[in-house]
C-alpha positions as CSV (number, residue, x, y, z in Angstrom):
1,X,-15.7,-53.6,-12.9
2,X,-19.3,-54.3,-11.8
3,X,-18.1,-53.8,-8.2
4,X,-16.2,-51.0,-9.0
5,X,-19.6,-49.2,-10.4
6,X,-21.7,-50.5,-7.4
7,X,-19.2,-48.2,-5.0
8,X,-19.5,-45.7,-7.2
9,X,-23.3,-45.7,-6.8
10,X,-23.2,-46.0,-3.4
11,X,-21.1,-42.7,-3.1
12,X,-23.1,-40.8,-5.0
13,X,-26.5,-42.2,-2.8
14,X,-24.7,-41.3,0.5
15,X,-24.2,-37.9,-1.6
16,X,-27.7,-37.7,-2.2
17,X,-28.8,-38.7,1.2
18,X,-26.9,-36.3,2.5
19,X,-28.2,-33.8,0.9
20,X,-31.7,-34.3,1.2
21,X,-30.8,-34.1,5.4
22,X,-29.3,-30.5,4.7
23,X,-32.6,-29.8,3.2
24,X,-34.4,-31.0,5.8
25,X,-32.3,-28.9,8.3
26,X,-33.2,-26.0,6.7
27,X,-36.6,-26.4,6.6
28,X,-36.0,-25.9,10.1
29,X,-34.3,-23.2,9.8
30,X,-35.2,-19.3,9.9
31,X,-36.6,-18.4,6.8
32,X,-34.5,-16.0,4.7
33,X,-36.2,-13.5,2.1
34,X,-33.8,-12.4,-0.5
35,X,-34.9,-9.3,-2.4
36,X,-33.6,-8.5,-5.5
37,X,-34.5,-5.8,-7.5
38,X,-34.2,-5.8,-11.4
39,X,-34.1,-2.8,-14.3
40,X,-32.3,-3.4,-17.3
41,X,-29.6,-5.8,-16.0
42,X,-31.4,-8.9,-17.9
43,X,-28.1,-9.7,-19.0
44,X,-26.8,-10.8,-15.4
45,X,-29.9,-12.1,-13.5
46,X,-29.5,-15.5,-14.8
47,X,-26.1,-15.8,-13.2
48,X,-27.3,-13.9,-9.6
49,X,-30.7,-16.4,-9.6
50,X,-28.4,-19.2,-10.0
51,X,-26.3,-18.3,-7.7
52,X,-28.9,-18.1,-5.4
53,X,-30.6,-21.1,-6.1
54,X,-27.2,-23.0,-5.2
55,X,-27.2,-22.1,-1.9
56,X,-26.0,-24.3,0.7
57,X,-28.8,-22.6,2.9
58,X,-32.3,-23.9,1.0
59,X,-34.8,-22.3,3.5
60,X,-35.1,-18.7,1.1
61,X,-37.9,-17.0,-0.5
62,X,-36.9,-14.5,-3.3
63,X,-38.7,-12.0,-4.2
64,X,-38.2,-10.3,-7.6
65,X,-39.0,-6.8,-8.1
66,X,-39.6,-5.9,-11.6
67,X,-38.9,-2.0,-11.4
68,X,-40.4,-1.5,-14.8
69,X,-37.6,-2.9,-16.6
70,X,-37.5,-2.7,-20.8
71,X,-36.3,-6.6,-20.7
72,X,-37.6,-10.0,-20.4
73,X,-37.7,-10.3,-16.8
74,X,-41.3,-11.8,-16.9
75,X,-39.6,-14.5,-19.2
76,X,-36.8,-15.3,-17.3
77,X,-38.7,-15.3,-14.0
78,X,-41.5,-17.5,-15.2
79,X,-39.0,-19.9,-16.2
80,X,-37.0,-20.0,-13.3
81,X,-40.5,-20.3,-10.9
82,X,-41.9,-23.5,-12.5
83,X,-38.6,-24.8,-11.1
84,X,-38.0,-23.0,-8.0
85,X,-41.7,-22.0,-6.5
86,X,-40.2,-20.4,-4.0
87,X,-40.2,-17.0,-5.8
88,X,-42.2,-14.2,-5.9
89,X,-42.7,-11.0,-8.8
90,X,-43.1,-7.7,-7.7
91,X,-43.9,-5.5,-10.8
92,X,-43.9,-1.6,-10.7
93,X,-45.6,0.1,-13.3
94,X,-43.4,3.2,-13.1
95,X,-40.2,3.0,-12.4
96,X,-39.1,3.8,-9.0
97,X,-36.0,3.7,-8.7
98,X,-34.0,1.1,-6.5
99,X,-34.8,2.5,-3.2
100,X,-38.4,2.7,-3.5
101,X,-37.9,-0.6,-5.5
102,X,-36.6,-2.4,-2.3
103,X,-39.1,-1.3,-0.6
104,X,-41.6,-2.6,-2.8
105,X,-40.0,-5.9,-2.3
106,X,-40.0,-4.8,2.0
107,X,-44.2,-4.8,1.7
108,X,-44.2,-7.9,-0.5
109,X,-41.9,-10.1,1.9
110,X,-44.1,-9.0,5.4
111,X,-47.4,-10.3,3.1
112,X,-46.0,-13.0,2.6
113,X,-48.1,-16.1,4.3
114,X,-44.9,-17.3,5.9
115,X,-43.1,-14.1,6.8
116,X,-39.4,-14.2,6.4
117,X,-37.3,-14.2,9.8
118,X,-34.6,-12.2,8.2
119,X,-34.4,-10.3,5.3
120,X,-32.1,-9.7,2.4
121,X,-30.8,-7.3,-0.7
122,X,-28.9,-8.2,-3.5
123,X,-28.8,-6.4,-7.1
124,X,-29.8,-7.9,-9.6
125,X,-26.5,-7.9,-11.6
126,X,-24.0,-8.7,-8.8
127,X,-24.0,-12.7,-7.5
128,X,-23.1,-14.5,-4.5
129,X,-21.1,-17.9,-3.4
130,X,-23.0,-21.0,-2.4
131,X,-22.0,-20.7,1.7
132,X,-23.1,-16.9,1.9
133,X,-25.9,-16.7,3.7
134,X,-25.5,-20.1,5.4
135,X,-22.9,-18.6,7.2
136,X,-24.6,-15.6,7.9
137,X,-27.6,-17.1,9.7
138,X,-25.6,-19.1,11.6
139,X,-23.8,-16.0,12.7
140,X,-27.2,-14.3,13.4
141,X,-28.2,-17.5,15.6
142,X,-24.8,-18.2,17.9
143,X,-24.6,-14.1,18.4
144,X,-28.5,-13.5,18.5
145,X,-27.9,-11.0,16.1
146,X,-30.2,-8.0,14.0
147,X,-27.5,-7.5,11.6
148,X,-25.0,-9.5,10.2
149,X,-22.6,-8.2,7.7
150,X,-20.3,-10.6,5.2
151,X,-17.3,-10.3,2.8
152,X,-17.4,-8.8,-0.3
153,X,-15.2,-8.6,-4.0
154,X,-15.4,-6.1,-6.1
155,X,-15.6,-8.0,-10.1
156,X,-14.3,-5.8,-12.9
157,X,-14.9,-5.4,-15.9
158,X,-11.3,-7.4,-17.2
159,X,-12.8,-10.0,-14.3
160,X,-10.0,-9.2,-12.5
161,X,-11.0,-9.1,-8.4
162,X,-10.6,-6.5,-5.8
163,X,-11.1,-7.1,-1.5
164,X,-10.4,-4.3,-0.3
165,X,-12.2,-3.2,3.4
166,X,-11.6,-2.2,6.3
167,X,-14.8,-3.7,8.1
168,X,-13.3,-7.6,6.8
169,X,-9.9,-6.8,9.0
170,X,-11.3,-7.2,12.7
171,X,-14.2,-9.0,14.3
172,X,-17.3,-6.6,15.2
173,X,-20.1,-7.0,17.9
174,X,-21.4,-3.6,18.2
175,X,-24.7,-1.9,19.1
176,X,-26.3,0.6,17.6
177,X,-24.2,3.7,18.9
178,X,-21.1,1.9,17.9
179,X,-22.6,1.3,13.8
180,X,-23.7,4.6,13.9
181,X,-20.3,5.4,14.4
182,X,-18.8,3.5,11.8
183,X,-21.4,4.3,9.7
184,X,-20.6,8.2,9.7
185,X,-17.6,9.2,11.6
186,X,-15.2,7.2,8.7
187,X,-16.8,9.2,6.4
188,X,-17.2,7.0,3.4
189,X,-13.6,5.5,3.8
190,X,-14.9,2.2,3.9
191,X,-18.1,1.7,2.1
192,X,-19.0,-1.6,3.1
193,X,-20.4,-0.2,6.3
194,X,-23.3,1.7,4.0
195,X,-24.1,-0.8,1.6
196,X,-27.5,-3.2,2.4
197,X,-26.6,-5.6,0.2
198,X,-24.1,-7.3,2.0
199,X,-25.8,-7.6,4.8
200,X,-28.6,-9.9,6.1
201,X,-31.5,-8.2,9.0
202,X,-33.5,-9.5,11.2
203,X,-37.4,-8.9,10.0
204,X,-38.1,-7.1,13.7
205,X,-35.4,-4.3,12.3
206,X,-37.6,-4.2,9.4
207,X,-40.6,-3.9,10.9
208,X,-40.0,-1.1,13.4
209,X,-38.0,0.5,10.1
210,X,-41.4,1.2,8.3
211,X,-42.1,4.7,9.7
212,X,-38.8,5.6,8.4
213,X,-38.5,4.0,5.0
214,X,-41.8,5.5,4.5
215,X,-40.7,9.1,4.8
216,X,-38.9,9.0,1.7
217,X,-40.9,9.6,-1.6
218,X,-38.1,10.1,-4.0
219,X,-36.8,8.3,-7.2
220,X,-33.1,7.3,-6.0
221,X,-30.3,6.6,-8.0
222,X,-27.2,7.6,-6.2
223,X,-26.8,7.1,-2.6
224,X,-29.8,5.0,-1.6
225,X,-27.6,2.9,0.8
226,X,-27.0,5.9,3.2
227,X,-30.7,6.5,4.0
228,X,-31.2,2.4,4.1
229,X,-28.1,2.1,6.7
230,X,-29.3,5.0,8.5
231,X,-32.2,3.8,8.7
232,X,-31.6,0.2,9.5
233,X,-28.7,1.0,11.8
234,X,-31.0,3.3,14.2
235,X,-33.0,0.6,14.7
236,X,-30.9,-2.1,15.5
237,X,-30.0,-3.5,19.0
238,X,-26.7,-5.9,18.3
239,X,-24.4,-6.1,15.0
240,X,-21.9,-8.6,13.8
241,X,-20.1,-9.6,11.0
242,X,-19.0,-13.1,9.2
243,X,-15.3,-14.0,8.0
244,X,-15.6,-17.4,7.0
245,X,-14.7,-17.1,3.2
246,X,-17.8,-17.0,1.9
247,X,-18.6,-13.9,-0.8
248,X,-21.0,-11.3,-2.3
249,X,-19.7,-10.8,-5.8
250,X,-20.3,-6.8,-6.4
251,X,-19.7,-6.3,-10.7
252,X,-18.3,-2.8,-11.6
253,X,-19.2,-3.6,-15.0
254,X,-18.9,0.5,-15.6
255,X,-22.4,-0.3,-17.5
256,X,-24.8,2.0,-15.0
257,X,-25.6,4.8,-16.2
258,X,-25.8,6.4,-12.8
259,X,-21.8,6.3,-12.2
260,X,-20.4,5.8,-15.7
261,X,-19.4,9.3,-16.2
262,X,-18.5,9.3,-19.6
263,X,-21.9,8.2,-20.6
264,X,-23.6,11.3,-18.6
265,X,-25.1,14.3,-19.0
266,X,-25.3,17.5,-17.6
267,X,-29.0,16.7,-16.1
268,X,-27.9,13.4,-15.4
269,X,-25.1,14.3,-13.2
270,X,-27.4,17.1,-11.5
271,X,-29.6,14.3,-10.8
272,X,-26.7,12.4,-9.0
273,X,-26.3,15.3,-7.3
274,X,-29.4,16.2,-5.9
275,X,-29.9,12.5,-5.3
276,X,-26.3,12.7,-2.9
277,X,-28.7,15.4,-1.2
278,X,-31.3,14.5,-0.9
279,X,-30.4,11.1,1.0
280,X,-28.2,13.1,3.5
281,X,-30.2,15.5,4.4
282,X,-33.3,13.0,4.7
283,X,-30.6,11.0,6.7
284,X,-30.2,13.6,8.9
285,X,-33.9,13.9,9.4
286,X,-33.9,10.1,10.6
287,X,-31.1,10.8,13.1
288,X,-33.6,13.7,14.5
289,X,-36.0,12.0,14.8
290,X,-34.4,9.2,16.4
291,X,-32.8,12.2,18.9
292,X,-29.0,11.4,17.2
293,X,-29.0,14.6,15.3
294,X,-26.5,16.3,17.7
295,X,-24.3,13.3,17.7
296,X,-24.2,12.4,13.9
297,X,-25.6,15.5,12.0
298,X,-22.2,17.5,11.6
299,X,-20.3,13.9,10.3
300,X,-23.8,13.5,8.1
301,X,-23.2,16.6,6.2
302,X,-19.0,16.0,5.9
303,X,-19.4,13.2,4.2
304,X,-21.7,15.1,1.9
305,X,-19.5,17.4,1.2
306,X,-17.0,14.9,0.6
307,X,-18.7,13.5,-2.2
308,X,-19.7,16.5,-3.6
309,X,-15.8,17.3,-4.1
310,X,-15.4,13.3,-5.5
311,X,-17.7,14.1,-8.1
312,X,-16.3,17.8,-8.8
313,X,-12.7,15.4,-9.8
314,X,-14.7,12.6,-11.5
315,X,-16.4,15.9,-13.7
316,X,-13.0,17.1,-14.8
317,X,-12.4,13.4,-16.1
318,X,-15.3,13.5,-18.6
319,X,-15.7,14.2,-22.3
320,X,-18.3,16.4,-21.5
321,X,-17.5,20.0,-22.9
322,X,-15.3,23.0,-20.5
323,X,-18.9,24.7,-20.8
324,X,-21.1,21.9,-19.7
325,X,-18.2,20.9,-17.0
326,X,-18.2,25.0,-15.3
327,X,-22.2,24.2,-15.6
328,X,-21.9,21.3,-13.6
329,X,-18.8,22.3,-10.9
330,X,-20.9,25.7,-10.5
331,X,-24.3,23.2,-9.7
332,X,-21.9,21.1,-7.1
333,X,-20.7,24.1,-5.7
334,X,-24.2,25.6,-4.9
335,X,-24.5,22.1,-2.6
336,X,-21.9,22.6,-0.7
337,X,-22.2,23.4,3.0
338,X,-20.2,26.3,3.2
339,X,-21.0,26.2,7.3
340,X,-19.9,22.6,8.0
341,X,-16.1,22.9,9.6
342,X,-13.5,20.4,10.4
343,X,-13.4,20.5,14.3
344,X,-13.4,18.0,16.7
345,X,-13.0,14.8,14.4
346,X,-11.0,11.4,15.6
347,X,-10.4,8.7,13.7
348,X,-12.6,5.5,14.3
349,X,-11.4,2.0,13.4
350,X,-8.2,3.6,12.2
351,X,-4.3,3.5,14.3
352,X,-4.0,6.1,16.3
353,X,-2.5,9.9,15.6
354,X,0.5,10.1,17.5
355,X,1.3,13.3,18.9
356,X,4.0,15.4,16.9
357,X,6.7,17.2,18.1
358,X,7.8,20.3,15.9
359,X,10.9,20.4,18.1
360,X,12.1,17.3,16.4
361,X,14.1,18.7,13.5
362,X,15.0,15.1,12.2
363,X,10.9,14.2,12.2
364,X,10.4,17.4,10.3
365,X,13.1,16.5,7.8
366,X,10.7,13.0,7.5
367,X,7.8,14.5,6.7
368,X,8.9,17.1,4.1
369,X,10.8,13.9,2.5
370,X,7.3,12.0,2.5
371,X,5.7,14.9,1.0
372,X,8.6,15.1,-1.5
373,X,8.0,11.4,-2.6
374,X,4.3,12.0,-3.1
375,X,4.3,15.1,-5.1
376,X,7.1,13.1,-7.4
377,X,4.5,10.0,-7.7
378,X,1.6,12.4,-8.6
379,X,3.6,14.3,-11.3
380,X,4.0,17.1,-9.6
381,X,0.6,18.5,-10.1
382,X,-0.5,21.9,-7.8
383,X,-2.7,21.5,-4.8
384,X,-4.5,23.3,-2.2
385,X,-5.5,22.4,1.1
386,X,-8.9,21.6,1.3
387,X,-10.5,23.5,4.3
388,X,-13.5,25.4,4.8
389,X,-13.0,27.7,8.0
390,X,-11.8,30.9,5.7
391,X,-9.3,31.9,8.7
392,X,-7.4,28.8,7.8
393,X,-8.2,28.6,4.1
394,X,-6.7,32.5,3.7
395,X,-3.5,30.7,6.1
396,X,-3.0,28.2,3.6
397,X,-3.8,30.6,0.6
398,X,-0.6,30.8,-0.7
399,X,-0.3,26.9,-1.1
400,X,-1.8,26.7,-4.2
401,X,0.6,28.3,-6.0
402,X,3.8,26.6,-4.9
403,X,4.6,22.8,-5.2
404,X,7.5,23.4,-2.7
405,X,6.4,20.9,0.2
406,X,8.6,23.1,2.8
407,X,6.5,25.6,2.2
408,X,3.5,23.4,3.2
409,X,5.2,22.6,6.0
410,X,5.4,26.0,7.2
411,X,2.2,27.1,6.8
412,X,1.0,23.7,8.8
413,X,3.8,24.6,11.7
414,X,2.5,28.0,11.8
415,X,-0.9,27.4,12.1
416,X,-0.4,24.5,15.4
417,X,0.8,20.7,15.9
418,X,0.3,18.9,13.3
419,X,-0.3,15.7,14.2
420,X,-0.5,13.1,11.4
421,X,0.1,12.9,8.1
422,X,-1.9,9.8,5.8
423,X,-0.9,8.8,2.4
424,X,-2.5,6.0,1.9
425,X,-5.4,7.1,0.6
426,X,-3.8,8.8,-3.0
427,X,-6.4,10.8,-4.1
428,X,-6.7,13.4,-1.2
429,X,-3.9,12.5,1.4
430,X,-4.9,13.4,5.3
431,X,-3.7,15.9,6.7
432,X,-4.7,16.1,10.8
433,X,-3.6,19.2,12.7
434,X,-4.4,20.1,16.6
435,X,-5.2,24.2,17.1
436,X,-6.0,25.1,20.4
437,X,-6.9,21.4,21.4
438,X,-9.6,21.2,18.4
439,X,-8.2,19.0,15.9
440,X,-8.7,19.9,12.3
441,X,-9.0,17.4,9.3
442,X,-7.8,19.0,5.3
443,X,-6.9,17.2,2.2
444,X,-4.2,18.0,-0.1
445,X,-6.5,17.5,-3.4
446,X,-5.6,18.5,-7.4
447,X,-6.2,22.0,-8.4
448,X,-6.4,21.9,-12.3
449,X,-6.8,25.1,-13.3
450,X,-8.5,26.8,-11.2
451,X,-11.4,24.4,-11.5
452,X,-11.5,22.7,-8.6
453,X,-11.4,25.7,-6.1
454,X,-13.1,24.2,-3.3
């Protein structure tokens, strides 16, 4: 028995040894500033501080940014600093909102006596697995990269997990042409190319980010990530991205106020809105200025518009009254950029649109069948064809009236090729159509009463 116990001592020594050499390799290691702002999510930064403070990777500095939160963040901070000194507090008077917020935490991380190598984001109520950023660096060292991106799961509210991107499928070493082009010409498909927080960067990107960061001025609460990965991505020289199994934890706890739409007003969803504005079009004043504008501008203000129609659907879904929905749909509508087309888009990332010949009876027969199946799945609801040029919107007019998918057909094979048909995405199905060798990108989306005229 007493040998027995002196084994089991000596294990857990060797354990100990061993750990004290992984600290001492880190201390050797790049220095990693985690930033993590925090406003009214008290109830969560325990378990993301923890989680931090388990990482395999020990070399970090976090810096907390108290965004003038109504909790105890002082509290729980103080505690957690007289046993992790490695922390800083940021604290905002006003609140700022979490893009001017990060940016706080930016300032406070290049003051730092020891200046981070690379930098971080994580929100305050999301949390992250103990070989995250371990992996990371170590990606960022072997590929001498600015950017790294990792994995992320989506944590519901029932707990129940979600992985679900596109960006996890394949291995990426891009520059900053190719993220640009991921960033805008997928047009939000896959939204783990915007988001900063699953991401580490090298300090240098930050650094000769400043100019831009400081042009905006603006409390942000919808769409911060767009101007950030803009930004960010314009000044980056070589991306790549981490599949080792390590994870950011994103909660959808359906608590923030900012996308729980049952919980919102009218002024709070016009402030969504003219947040979703204002961060494209000051996007698109980074892209001039870094002389992208004629590459990225028209994408910039699609994807806009994109949204703008997501949130005319998520409207319809509230409680809010049929006067208070008209008063927001009319305030969408007045953002919308009427002038903004859909010519000359190819899909990036995605399989390629095979060519389609209307001479092939039997492939015309498939279609209308796969139409047929999804109209059935979505209870035969009405829909119009979602396209701006009005000499192709008056084509398709009679659409909206008519759940007979031959007739859909017909107005698509009068109009030119059509060349591919995508149903995965349920919502708003693809439709891509060539027309005098410009190819043309519509959506088949709801039309509930009128409401939704696009």
């Amino acid at each position: 028995m007493y040998l027995f116990e002196i084994s089991i001592l000596s294990e857990k020594l060797a354990v100990l040894r061993s750990m004290k050499e992984k600290v001492s390799e880190n201390k050797n290691m790049p220095l990693l500033g985690i930033i993590v702002p925090v406003y009214n999510t008290e109830k969560y930064v325990k378990e993301c501080f923890d989680s931090l403070f388990n990482q395999a990777y020990k070399n970090i500095h976090v810096i907390i940014v108290d965004d003038c939160s109504p909790g105890n963040i002082k509290d729980i901070f103080d505690y957690y600093q007289s046993i992790h000194p490695n922390m800083t507090l940021v604290r905002n008077e006003t609140n700022k909102g979490l893009f001017l917020a990060r940016v706080e935490g930016i300032k406070k991380a290049l003051s730092l006596e020891t200046v981070p190598d690379y930098i971080a984001f994580l929100d305050s109520d999301d949390y992250v697995s103990t070989g995250i950023y371990d992996s990371l660096i170590q990606n960022a060292l072997t590929n001498e990269s600015d950017i790294v991106s990792g994995e992320h799961i989506e944590v519901h509210q029932d707990y129940s997990l979600k992985f679900n991107s596109l960006l996890y499928e394949n291995d990426y070493l891009l520059d900053s042409k190719g993220l640009l082009d991921n960033l805008f010409k997928q047009h939000y498909y896959d939204f783990s190319w915007w988001i900063v927080w699953n991401k580490i960067y090298k300090t240098d990107v930050i650094k000769n980010s400043l100019s831009d960061l400081e042009i905006v001025d603006k409390h942000l609460v919808m769409t911060e990530d767009v101007l950030f990965s803009t930004i960010f991505f314009s000044n980056c020289s070589k991306f790549t991205n981490s599949r080792t199994g390590d994870f950011f934890y994103y909660r959808k706890t359906g608590e923030d106020q900012s996308t729980n739409v049952n919980s919102s007003s009218v002024e709070k969803f016009k402030k969504a809105i003219d947040d979703i504005e204002y961060s494209f079009n000051t996007a698109n004043t980074v892209l001039e200025k870094h002389n992208l504008a004629s590459e990225y501008s028209h994408d910039c203000v699609y994807t806009k518009n994109l949204l703008f129609k997501q949130y005319k659907k998520l409207v319809l879904n509230t409680n809010l009254s049929k006067i208070n929905k008209k008063k927001v749909l009319d305030f969408i509508d007045s953002k919308i950029d009427l002038d903004v087309d859909f010519k000359n888009y190819q899909l990036v990332n995605f399989a390629t649109t095979p060519n389609f010949d209307f001479n092939d009876e039997k492939a015309i027969q498939e279609l209308k069948h796969n139409l047929t199946e999804y109209f059935n799945k979505t209870n035969n609801q009405y829909y119009l064809l979602y396209c701006r040029d009005s000499h192709y919107f008056t084509l398709f007019n009679k659409i909206h009236s008519t759940i007979d998918c031959s007739n859909i057909i017909d107005c698509i094979r009068n109009a030119g090729d059509l060349i591919f048909i995508d149903f995965d995405n349920i919502e708003a199905p693809e439709i891509w159509i060539r027309i005098n060798d410009e190819v043309y990108v519509m959506y088949l989306i709801p039309y509930d009463n009128g409401l939704v005229e696009l």
